[in-house]
N, C-alpha and C positions, 0 to 999 in steps of 0.2 A: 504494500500500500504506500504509495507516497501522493502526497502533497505539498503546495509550491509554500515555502513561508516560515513554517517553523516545525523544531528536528527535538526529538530526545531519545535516545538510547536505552530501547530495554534487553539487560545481560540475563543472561541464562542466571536461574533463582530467584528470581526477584519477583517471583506469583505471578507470571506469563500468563494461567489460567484464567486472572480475576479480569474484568474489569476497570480503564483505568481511565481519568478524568484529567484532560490538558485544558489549560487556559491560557489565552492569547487576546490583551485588550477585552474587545466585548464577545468574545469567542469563548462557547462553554460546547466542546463536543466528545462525545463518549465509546473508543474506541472498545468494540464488542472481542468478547474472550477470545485469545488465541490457542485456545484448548486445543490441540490435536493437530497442529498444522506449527510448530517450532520445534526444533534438533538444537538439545540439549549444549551442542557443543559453537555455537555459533551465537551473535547476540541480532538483532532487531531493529533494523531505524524506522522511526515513523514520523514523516515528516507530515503538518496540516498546515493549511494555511485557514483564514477567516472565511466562514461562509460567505454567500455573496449576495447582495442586497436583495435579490429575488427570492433566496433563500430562507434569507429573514423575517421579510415581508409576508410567506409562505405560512411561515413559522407562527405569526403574530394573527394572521388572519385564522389561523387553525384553533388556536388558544381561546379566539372569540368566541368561535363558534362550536366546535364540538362538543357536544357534553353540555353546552349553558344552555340554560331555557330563559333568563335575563338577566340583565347589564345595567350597574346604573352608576355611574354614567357613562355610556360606550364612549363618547365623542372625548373626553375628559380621557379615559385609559388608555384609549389607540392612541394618542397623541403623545403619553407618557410612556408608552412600550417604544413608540419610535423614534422618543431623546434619546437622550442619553443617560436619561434617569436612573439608578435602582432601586427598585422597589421594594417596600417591605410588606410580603404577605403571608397573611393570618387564616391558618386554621384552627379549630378547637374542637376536640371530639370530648365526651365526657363518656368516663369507662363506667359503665351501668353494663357492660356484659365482660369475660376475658378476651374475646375474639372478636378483632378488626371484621367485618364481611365486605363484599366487594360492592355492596352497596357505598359501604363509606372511601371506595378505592375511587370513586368518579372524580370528588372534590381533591382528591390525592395523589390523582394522574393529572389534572390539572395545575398542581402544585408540582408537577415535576415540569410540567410545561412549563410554568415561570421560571424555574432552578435550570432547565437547560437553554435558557436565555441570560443567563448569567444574574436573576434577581434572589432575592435572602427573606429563603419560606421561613416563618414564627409558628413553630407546629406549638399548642397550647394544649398540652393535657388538661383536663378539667377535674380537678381532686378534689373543687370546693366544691364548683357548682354541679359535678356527679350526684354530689350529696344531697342537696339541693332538690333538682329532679326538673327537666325541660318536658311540657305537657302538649308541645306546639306540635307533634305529631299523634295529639292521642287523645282520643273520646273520651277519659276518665282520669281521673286523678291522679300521678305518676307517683308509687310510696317514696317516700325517703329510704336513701341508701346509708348504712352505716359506714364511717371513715375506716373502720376495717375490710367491709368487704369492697368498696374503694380502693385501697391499694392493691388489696389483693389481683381485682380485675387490670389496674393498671400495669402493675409487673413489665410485663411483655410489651408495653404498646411502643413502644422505641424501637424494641428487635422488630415487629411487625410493619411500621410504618418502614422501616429500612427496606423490604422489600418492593419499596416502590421508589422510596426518596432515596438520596443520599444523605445519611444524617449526619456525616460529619462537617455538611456543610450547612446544617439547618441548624437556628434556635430554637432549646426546646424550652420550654416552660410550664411550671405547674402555677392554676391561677388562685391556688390558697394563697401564694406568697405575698400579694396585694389583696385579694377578697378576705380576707382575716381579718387582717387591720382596719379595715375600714369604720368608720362609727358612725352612731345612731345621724348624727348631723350631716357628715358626710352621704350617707342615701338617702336620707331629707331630702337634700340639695337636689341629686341623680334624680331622685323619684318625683319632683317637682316638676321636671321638664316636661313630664308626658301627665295625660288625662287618663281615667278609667276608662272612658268613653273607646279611647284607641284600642286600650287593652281589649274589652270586650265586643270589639266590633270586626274580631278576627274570627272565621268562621268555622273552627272548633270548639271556640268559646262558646261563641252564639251559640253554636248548637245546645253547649252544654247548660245552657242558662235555659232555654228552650224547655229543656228536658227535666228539668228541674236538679241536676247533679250539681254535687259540691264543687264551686272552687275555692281553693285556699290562697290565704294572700301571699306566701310563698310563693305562687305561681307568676302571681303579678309581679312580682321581684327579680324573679327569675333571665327576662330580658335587660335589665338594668346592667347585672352581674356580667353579661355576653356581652353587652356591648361595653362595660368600662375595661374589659380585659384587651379591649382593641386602643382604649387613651393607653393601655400603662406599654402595650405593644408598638403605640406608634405606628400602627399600620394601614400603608396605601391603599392597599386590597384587603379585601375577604371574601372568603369561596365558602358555600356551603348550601344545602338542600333550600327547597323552593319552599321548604315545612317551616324555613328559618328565617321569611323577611323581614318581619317585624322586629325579631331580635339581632339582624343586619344592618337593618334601619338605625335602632335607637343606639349602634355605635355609632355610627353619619354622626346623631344629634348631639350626645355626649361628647364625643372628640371635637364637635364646633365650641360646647359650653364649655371645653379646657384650653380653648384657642389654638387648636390643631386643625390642619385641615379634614376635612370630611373623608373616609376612607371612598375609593369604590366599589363596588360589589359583584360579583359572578353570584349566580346560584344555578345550578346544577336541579335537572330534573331526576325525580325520587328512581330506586330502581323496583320492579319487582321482583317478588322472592320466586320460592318455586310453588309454592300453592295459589300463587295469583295473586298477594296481596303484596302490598308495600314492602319489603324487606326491612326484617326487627327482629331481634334478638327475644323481645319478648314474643313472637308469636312461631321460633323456633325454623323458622322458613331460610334460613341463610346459609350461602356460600360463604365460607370466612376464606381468607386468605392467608390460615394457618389450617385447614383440612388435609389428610394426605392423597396424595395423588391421586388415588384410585378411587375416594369420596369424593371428590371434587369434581372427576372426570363424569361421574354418576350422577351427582346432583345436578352439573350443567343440564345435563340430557332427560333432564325430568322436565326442565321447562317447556313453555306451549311455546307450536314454532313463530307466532310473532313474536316473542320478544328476541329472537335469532338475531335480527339486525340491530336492534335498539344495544344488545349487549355487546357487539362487536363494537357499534359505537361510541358507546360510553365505559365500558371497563374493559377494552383493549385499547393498544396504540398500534392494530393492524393498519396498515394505509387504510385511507379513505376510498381509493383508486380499488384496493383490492375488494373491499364492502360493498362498491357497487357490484363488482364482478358476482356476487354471494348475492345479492340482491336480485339482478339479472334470471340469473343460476334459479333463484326461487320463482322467480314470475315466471321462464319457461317450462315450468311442471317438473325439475329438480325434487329428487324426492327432500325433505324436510332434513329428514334424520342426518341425512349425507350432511349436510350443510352444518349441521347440530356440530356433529361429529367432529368439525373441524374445529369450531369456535370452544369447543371444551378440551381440544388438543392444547388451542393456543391459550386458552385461561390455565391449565394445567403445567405450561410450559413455562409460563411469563412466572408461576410462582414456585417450581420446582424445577424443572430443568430438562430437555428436548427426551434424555432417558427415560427419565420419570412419565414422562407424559406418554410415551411409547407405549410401557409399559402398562398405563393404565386405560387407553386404548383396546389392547389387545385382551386385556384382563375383561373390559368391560363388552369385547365381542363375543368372546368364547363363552362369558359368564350370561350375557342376557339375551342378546342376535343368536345362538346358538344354543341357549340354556342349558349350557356345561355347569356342572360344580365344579369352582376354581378348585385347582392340583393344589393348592397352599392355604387350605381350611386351617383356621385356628383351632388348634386343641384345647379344650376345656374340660376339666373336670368339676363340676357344682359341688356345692357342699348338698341339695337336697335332690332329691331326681324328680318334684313333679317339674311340670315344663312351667309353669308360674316364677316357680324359684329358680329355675334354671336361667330365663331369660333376665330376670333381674340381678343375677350374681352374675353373669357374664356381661351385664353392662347394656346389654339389645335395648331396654325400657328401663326407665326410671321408679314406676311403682308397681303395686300389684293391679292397682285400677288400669294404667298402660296397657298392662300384656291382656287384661281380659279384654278390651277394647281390641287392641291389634287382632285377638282370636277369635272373637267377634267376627272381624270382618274379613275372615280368612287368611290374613295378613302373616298365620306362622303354618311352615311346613315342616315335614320330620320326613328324611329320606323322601322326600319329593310328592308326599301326600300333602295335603291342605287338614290341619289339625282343628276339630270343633270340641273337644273335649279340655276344658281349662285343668282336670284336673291331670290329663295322660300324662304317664311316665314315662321317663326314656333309659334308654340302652346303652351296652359299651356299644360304639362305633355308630351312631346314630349321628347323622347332620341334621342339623337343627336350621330353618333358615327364616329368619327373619324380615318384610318387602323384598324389595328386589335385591340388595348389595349385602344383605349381613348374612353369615356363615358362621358354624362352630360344628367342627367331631367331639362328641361326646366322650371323654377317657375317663376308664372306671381303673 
């Protein structure tokens, strides 16, 4: 590979496999693994030069549009992408579950879109306001989290966001570190700015007024919190679900009442799960973006086939060029599945690796196109042998209520029969299987 401009040397040892990030002026490009194509005994120049104003402009007009459902203010942002500005942009996810899902990877692929134009993502863990509880996607009143199991869910969300960002080049922040201190007069001040009137005239609210369900003032607090995390961040932008205007918005108003400029805003259209609804952790429907390969490749292929193209385009960075190709492909009578097939190669790929994905490909042909029992059944041994207790010591369900439902609906088999007996017992050497993807051999 060469290019005209500039040169660095990579020597044999020096993690050839990874990944590796050059910067030149307003040049941020990302030269992809050279796993498998370097001879140990020899070293590697790789010269790049700056992409080229077409390239850029490519770049910037993409960032507008894929993935956002609106801009405010577009005319204000394009103008600031194409100074020489950088900008500082703001996400906040609040860990109310342990797993990233690829719901929240849209706002997070957009954030890499800013970081490979050379601008400084503000990734905001949310430790306070997790606890707290955001109700702006939910018909009912979100419980409070305790600050234990808060961290607890947080743990991981730096290693997980890593799979999309680069985090060494992002700030991260947790927003207890200013939402703690804050006092009574200080959210006086914040909570002043805005009416009830605004708060209630969003349309989950209303509903829920409507309906006569509680809201708590907590709730009404809750966007105050969001948007002062954007005065203490200082930031240009902010990305986030179309479920988050309001609390988009009232950072705009706060950062004007601190003599800050107004941020701008992307928001991102929500995704669906695989049951058809919103993707949530609490309603269990998600692809996370820590699943293994072979769940992942599974769940993709459960979705109905219009969201095919919606998911290529929002939680891949396949070209757009190729989407229409997969689009095309579908309007001339292309069977679905084919198509399916590839978009859970490449969501399986983007978060494990071309092997991995291979693998769970073929896993997922022979196991469900072919209704093979996968060669590499987990062995289990229960501690009790009715199939109730089996499935819930092996992890398949959560309770007892679970597996009678699952059995209910036919949903467990034993050696390839469909089991209607909650209390049936099982054998040595008995496959157990669970919907479509879960397996266990029975060892006594």
């Amino acid at each position: 590979m060469e290019f005209a401009g500039f040169e660095r040397r990579i020597r044999p040892g020096r993690g050839v496999g990874t990944a590796d990030t050059y910067e030149q002026s307003e040049l941020v490009i990302c030269v992809e693994s050279l796993r498998g194509h370097h001879d140990e005994n020899i070293s590697y120049t790789i010269v790049i030069k700056p992409m080229s104003e077409n390239s850029q402009d490519k770049k910037i007009e993409e960032l507008l549009s894929r993935g956002v459902d609106e801009i405010i203010d577009t005319k204000h942002l394009k103008e600031r992408l194409e100074s020489s500005d950088k900008l500082r942009v703001k996400f906040g996810i609040d860990p109310t579950s342990p797993h990233i899902h690829i719901g929240r990877s849209v706002p997070l692929l957009k954030l890499r879109d800013f970081q490979e134009l050379g601008h400084t993502v503000c990734f905001v863990i949310g430790d306070f306001t997790g606890v707290i509880g955001d109700t702006s996607d939910k018909d009912a009143e979100r419980p409070m989290l305790s600050s234990d199991d808060v961290a607890k869910n947080m743990r991981d969300y730096v290693e997980q966001a890593g799979k999309i960002l680069d985090v060494d080049k992002c700030e991260i922040h947790h927003n207890s570190k200013w939402l703690s201190k804050l006092s009574y007069k200080e959210i006086s001040e914040q909570a002043d700015i805005f009416s009830v009137n605004q708060f209630i005239s969003r349309d989950n609210i209303r509903k829920r007024l409507d309906e006569g369900k509680r809201i708590s003032l907590r709730e009404v607090l809750y966007p105050l919190m969001q948007g002062y995390d954007s005065v203490e961040i200082k930031a240009d932008v902010e990305v986030g679900g179309t479920d988050q205007r309001f609390n988009l918005l009232a950072g705009r108003a706060l950062q004007e009442r601190h003599g800050q400029q107004a941020q701008d805003i992307i928001m991102n259209p929500l995704i669906v799960g695989t049951d058809g609804r919103k993707m949530s952790s609490s309603w269990g429907n998600t692809i996370n973006i820590t699943d293994e390969a072979r769940d992942m490749y599974g769940k993709v292929m459960t979705i109905s086939d219009e969201l095919i193209i919606p998911y290529f385009t929002f939680v891949t960075r396949m070209s757009l060029d190729e989407i229409l190709k997969h689009e095309s492909e579908l309007s001339a009578g292309t069977n679905p599945k084919d198509i399916k097939m590839k978009l859970a190669y490449e969501l399986t790929r983007m978060y494990h690796d071309e092997p991995a994905a291979k693998d769970a490909q073929e896993y997922f042909t022979s196991t469900f196109s072919e209704k093979q029992i996968p060669s590499d059944v987990r062995a289990f041994t229960p501690k009790e042998k009715d199939i109730i207790s089996v499935l819930i010591d092996a992890k398949l369900v959560e309770s007892k209520s679970e597996a009678r439902r699952i059995i209910e609906q036919s949903g467990v088999k034993v050696n390839e029969e469909v089991i209607a007996d909650n209390t049936y017992i099982v054998s040595d050497g008995d496959i157990v299987q669970k919907g479509k993807r879960d397996f266990i051999k029975i060892v006594f």
